[in-house]
Structure formats: structure tokens, C-alpha cells
N, C-alpha and C positions, 0 to 999 in steps of 0.2 A: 537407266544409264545416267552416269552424273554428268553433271552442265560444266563443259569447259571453262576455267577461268580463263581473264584476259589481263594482259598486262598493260598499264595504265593508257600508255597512246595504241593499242593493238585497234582498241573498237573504231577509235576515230581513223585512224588507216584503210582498216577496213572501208567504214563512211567516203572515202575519198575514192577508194578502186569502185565503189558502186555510184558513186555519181561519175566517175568517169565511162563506166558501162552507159549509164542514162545517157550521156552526153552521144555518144558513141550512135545510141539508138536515134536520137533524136536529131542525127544532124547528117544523116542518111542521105546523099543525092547533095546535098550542100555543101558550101565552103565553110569550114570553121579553123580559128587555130585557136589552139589551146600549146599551153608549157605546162610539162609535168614535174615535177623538181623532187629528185631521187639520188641519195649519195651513194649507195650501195649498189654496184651495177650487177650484182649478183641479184638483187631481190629487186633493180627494174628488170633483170630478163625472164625471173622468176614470174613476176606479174604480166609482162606479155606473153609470157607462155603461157599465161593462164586463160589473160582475152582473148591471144588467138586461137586456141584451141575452140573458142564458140564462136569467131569469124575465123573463117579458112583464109577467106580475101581479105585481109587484113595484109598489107605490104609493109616489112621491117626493115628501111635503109637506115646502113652503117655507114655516117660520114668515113672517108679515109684522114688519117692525121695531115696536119697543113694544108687539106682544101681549102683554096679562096673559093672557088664559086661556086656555095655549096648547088644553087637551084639546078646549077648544070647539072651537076655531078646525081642529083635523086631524080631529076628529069630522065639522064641517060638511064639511071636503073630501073625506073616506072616506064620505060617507052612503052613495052608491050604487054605488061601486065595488067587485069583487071583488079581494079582494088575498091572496096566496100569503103577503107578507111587508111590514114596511111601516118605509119612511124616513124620519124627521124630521132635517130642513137649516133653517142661517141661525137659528138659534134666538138664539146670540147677538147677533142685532140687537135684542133687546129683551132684552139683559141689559147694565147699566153699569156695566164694574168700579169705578168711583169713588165709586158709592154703596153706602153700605150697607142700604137697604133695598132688597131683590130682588121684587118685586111678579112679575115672571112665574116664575119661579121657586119663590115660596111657594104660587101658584094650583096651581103642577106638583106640589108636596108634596102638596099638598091633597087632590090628583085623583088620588095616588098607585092607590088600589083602582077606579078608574074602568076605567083602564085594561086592569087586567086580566078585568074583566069583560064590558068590550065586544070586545077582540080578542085571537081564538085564532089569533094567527099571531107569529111575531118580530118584536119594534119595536128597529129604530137609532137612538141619537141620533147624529147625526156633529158634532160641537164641536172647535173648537180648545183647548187643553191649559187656557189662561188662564177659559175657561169652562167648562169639565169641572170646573178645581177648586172655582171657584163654585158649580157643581151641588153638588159633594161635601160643601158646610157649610152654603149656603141649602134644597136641599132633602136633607134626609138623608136621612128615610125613603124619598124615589122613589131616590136612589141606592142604598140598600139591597136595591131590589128588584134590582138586573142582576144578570146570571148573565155576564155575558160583558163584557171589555172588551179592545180592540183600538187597536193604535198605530200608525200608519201616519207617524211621525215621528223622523227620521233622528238619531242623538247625535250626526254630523258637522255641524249646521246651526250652529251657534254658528261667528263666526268663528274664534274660536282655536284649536276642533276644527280648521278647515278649514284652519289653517297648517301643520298637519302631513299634509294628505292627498296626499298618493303619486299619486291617481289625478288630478288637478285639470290642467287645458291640457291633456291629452292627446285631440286629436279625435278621430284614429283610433280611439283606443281606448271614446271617445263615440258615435261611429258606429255599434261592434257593439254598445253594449247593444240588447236588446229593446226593443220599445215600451212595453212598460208597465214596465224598468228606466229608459229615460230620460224618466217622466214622474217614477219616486222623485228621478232626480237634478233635474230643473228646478225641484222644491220644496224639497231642499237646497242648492242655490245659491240660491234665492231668497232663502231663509229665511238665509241664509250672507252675502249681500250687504247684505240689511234690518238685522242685528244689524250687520255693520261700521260703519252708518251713512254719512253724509257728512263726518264731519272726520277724517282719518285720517293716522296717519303716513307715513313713505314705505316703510318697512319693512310695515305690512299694507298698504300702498295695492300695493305688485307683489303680493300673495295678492291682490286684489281687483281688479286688472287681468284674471288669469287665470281665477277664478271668470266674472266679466262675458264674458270671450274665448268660454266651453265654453259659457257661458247662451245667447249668442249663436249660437253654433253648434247648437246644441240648438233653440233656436227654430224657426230656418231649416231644420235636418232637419226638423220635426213640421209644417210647413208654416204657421206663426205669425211671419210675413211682416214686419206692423205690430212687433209686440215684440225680434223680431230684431232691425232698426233701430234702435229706441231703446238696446237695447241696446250691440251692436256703438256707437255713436255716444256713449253713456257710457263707455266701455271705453276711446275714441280721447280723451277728455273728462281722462283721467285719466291717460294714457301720455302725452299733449300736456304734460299739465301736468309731471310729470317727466321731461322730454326723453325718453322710451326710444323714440327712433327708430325704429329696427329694426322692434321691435313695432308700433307705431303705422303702419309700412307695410304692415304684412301683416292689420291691422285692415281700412285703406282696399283691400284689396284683398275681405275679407268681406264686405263691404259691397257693393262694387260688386257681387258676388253677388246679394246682395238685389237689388238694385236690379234687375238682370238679370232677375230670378225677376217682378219687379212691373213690368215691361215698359216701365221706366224707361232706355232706351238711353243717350239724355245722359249721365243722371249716372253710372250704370254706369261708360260709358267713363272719364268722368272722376276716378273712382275709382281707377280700375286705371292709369293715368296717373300720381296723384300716387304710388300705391304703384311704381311706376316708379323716379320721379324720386326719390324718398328713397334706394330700393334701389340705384340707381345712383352717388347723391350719397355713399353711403357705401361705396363700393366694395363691395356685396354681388350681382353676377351671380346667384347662385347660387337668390336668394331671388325673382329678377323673371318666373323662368319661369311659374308658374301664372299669374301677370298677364297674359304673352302668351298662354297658353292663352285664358285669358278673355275676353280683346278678339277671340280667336277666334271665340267663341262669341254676340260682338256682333255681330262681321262676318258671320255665319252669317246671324244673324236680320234682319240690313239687306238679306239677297240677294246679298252680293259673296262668294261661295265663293273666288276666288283668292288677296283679305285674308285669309279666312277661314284658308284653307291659309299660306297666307305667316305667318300668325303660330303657327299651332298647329306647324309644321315647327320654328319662331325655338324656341317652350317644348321641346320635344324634343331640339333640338339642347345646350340648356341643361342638360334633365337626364340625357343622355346625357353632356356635360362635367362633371356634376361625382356623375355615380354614383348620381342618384336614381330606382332603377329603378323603386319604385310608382308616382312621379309619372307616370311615361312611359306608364303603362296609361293615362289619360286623354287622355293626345295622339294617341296609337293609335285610341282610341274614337273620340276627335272627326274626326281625319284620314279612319274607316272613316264618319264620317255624310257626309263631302262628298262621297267615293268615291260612296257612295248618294246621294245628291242626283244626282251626275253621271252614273247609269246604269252605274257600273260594279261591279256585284256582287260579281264574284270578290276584285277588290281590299278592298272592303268588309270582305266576311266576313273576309281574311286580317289586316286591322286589328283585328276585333273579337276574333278569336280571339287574335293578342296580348295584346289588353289583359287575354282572361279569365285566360289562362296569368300574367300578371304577379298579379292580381287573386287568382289562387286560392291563388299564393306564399305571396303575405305575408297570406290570410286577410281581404281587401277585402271584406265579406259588400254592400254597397251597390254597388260597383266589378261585383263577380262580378253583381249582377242586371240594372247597367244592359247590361252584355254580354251576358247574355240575352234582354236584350228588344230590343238591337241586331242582334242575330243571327238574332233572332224575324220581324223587318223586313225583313230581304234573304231569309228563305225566302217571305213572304208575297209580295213583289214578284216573287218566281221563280215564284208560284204552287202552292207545296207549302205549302197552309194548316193541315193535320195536324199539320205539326212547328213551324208557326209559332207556333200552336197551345200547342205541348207548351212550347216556348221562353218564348211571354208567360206562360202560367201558372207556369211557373220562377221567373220574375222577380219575380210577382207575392206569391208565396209567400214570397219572401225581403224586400221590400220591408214586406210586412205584418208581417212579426216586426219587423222595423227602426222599423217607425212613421214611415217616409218618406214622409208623406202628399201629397204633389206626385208623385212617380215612381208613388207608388199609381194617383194617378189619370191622369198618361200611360199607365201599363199597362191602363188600363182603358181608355181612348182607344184604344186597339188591339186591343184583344179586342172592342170596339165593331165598330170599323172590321173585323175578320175575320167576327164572328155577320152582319153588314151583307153583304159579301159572298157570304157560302152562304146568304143569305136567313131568317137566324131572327132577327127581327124582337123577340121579346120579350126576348132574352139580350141585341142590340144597344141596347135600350131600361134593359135593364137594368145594365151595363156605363157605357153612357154617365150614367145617369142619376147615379152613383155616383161616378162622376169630375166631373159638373155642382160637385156640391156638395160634392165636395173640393176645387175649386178657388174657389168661391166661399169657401169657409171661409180659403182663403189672398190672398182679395182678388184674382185672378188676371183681373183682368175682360176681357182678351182672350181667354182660353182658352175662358171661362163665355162667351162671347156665341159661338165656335167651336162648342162642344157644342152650344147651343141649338139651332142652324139644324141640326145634324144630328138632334136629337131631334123640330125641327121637322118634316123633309125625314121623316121616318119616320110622322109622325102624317098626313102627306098623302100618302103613297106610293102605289102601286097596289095 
């Protein structure tokens, strides 16, 4: 399997969440403070979700906005809990950089020795940079107390950093980060596209086409359905505006994606449509193939398998003319799902196994798992559920490093669907319950109302 790349601050991020693990470990039964400094409160909840999943007792207080006393206020919510280690968030809602009197902030100085007296365990504050420095002059003595401080913020997020990054449009290469490298990148693009702002020249406006293109695609891996949209649809918002055709077709063809994924048929198709008709309009064949893939993949879901095939054969035939052989792994796939629809196995499998061969080439790590779980599918329908077995948890294992949380939870839809079959009812409960609420998390409300009636179907069974 090929070695994830990383994107230039991803490694050292990473280096920060594992010494904050060390620290964590190491200061067990003791008082420590430490300041985490995180501008993206998407990817610090992201990261405590991650710590606390490996401490349970781990306690996460939410300042409320305008607290002055904060000690009180995470006192009152620590009264009776048992906590390993403990997190203070959102502190800055009641900090106003405009003023110069810090009232919650001087109560924190205040209560400096409080704290160390009531708890023997590690306290976080997690702040963004702009109030971290606030801490460091309104309260100085509690700043003096940390023993630890940790940066979970990238030197690439300023735009003009990000006019020189190498790594920037490349999705493929977005793809294989890890899940917890493409949550470091979705907060440097953030943070990347908020400093460009909205008036821009046309020189940063293409750096800010391409950040918004990867943001967008990033989204829709991580299963952030809503955000992807707005995005990819700013992205088209800004390539409109400077003619860049080209681009702006292969935008509306991400989009119908989306759309696809939110069970949105119409506009889907009609996405992939206009990305058509630009691609055509400009003499670019070469670029319309995935388009007809993806009306494939409409046609699939309307029930007409023979559109289905008639367009996913047209995208194939496409990247077969013009030598795009990764693309082809995905027409292979999809051509091996109608085969399975239509009862015929052998065919199938000899689709999927293409696509893994093309997939395993060039290092596809999402490509190689959906093949696995393709593959996983026609042993199940053969009735060799062992290796079906072995196939889905293959997939699943790679889609979890990935952080493709929509394939996550089809993968789990099928490990449902197999535990259901040999009758272990708490693994099928367990499986489906876990793909329920990852596709709820992705808005998917056809799928989430699918699972339900199967978790139903199990709470009533015999």
C-alpha cells in the first residue's frame, strides 16, 4: 500500500497532538497547565474527540460567552465528576479584543492558586493565537503557571504563504492524506481563504480558486455534505467571475457530486450537464469523461442499468482515448456494480479486480478500498461470507485512515448486512448503528431512514 503523503505543517501538527498525548500521560494525579492554541474550532474539537476517545475521563468545559469567573463557573461543572485530565474551550467568548479592560481574564489571574489547589490532574486551555496573547498580558501570573504549550497552527495559513504551496489543487494527493492530516489541511485552507478575504486581485483570486477547489473536495471526503456545497459554489462564484472556463466546468461537475451524495438527482444531473456543455463548447473531450461517469451513476440510482452502462462504457471509452488510465479504475468499478446488480458475478468480480490493479498502480488508497468492498459484495452474494468478511474489513480499515466518512459508513452497511446474515445480532446492531449516525452527520436522509428500518427490523426480530 502507498505511504501517505503529508502536507508541509501536517507532520509537525501531528508532533504537537503526540506530545500533548505524552504530556497528558505524564502528568497523571498532578497539576499541570498547559495553552493549546488552535484557530480552527472545528479541528480543536476534532482533536479532542480524538484524545477523548482514549481517555473516557477526560472532562470538556465550555466557557459560556461573558463569563467573568471562569474558576467558578468549570468548578460548578467539575463538582461531581471524576476527571483523568480536564479541558477548558470557547473561553474567548468572553474575552473582547477591543477592549482594554479584560474582566474575565483578571478574575483567571486572580484565581491563579485556586486552581492548583482544587485539581490534581492536567488543565488545557485551548484558544486561538489572538487570545492566547491576551492571556499572556491580561493575566500573567496564570500564564506563568503553564508548563506546556502547544500549536496546532499551520505557517502555511496566511494567503501568501499559501501562494507558494506546491501541495495546493492537487486532490489526489488530498485524498491519501489521513484523517487526521486532512483535518490539519481543512484549517489551513480555512484560515488561508479568511486572510485572502473578499476583494482580491485576479493574480491571488486563481491561489483562491484552488484553495476553495481542495476545501471543497475535502469537505465531501469527510462527509461535510452542507460546507462542500457552499464551497465548491464560491469556488464557481470566482472562476465565473474571471472567465476560467475550463475550471469552472470541472467545478460544476464536483458539485453534481455533492449533489449525488445528498440524493439530489435533478440537480446532480444538471450539473454534470453543464460541465458537459462548457467541456464540449471548448473543445475539451478529454475533460467530459468523469461527467459521463457520473450521470452513470445517476442512472444507476433512477433503476435504468442500461443508461447506467451506456454512459459509464461513453467515460471509459474517453479515458481509454486519451491515456487516462487511473480514471478507468472507476468505470471498471462502476461497470462491475451493474454486472452485480444483473446477477452476474464472474463479470463483476473481473471489473473490480481491474479497477484494484489500476488503483493499486498509481497508489489510489480510496480507489483500492472501494474495490475491496466491491469485491467484498460478490463473495457475499456467492455466499462465502468469511472472505466477504475479510474484504469489507479491508476496506474499512483503509477508508478509516482516509477519514472518508460516507464509504465508512457503507462499509459498515455491510458488515451489518453480513453479522445480519449469520445471525449476530449485536455486531449487526452495532455496525449499522455506526453508519446510522454517520450518515446522519452527512445529511444523507435516505440512507438514515434505510438503516433505521433495518435496526428496526432487528429490535423486532424473533
Amino acid at each position: 500500500m502507498a505511504a501517505s503523503p503529508s502536507t508541509p505543517d501536517s507532520a509537525q501538527q501531528a508532533a504537537e497532538k503526540a506530545a500533548l498525548n505524552r504530556m497528558l500521560e505524564l502528568s497523571q494525579g498532578s497539576f499541570s497547565l498547559s495553552i493549546s492554541i488552535c484557530n480552527s474550532p472545528a479541528l480543536r474539537d476534532y482533536l479532542i474527540g480524538e484524545i477523548k476517545g482514549a481517555k473516557p475521563q477526560l472532562t470538556v468545559v465550555s466557557v459560556p460567552r461573558e463569563t467573568v469567573d471562569v474558576f467558578g463557573y468549570v468548578d460548578g461543572q467539575c463538582a461531581d465528576a471524576a476527571t483523568e485530565a480536564l479541558f477548558v474551550v470557547d473561553l474567548e467568548g468572553s474575552i473582547d479584543s477591543s477592549q482594554e479592560d479584560q474582566p474575565a481574564l483578571r478574575s483567571l489571574n486572580a484565581s491563579r492558586e485556586l486552581w492548583e489547589r482544587r485539581y490534581q490532574c492536567p488543565i488545557v486551555f485551548w484558544l486561538p493565537e489572538y487570545a492566547a496573547t491576551l492571556m499572556s498580558t491580561a493575566a500573567r501570573d496564570f500564564w506563568r503557571y503553564r508548563s506546556h504549550r502547544f500549536e496546532f497552527v499551520s505557517e502555511q495559513a496566511t494567503a501568501m504563504a499559501g501562494t507558494s504551496d506546491s501541495f495546493a489543487g492537487s486532490l489526489s494527493l488530498a485524498a491519501n492524506l489521513s484523517a487526521e492530516e486532512k483535518q490539519f489541511r481543512i484549517a489551513e485552507l480555512e484560515e488561508r481563504v479568511a486572510d485572502a478575504g473578499s476583494e482580491v486581485d485576479e493574480k491571488l483570486a486563481r491561489h483562491v480558486f484552488v484553495w476553495l477547489a481542495e476545501l471543497g473536495f475535502l469537505y465531501w471526503f469527510c462527509g461535510r455534505l452542507d460546507d462542500a456545497e457552499a464551497t465548491i459554489s464560491e469556488s464557481l462564484r470566482v472562476g465565473e467571475r474571471y472567465g476560467w472556463q475550463r475550471y469552472v466546468g470541472i467545478q460544476y461537475g464536483h458539485l453534481g457530486i455533492v449533489y449525488l451524495d445528498q440524493g439530489d438527482l435533478k440537480r446532480a444531473e444538471e450539473m454534470h450537464c453543464k460541465a458537459i456543455a462548457i467541456h464540449e463548447r471548448l473543445g475539451d473531450e478529454e475533460h467530459t469523461a468523469s461527467n459521463y461517469g457520473n450521470l452513470g451513476l445517476i442512472w444507476h440510482e433512477r433503476g435504468n442499468l442500461d443508461r447506467a452502462a451506456e454512459m459509464h462504457t461513453k467515460s471509459l471509452k474517453i479515458c481509454e482515448k486519451f491515456g487516462r488510465k487511473k480514471e478507468m479504475a472507476n468505470d471498471y468499478g462502476n461497470l462491475g456494480i451493474i454486472y452485480f446488480d444483473r446477477e452476474n458475478l464472474e463479470g463483476a468480480e473481473d471489473m473490480h479486480r481491474k479497477a484494484l490493479a489500476i488503483n493499486e498502480e498509481f497508489g489510489r488508497l480510496d480507489g483500492m478500498a472501494a474495490s475491496y468492498g466491491n469485491i467484498g459484495a460478490v463473495y457475499a452474494k456467492r455466499g462465502d461470507l468469511e472472505r466477504a468478511e475479510e474484504m469489507f474489513h479491508k476496506a474499512l480499515r483503509v477508508f478509516e485512515k482516509l477519514g472518508h466518512h460516507v464509504e465508512i459508513a457503507n462499509t459498515c452497511d455491510g458488515l451489518g448486512r453480513l453479522a445480519a446474515a449469520r445471525d449476530n445480532r449485536a455486531a449487526a446492531r452495532e455496525f449499522w448503528s455506526r453508519a446510522r449516525d454517520l450518515y446522519e452527520q452527512a445529511e444523507m436522509s435516505r440512507e438514515v431512514s434505510q438503516i433505521r428500518e433495518k435496526l428496526d427490523d432487528l429490535a423486532v426480530g424473533p
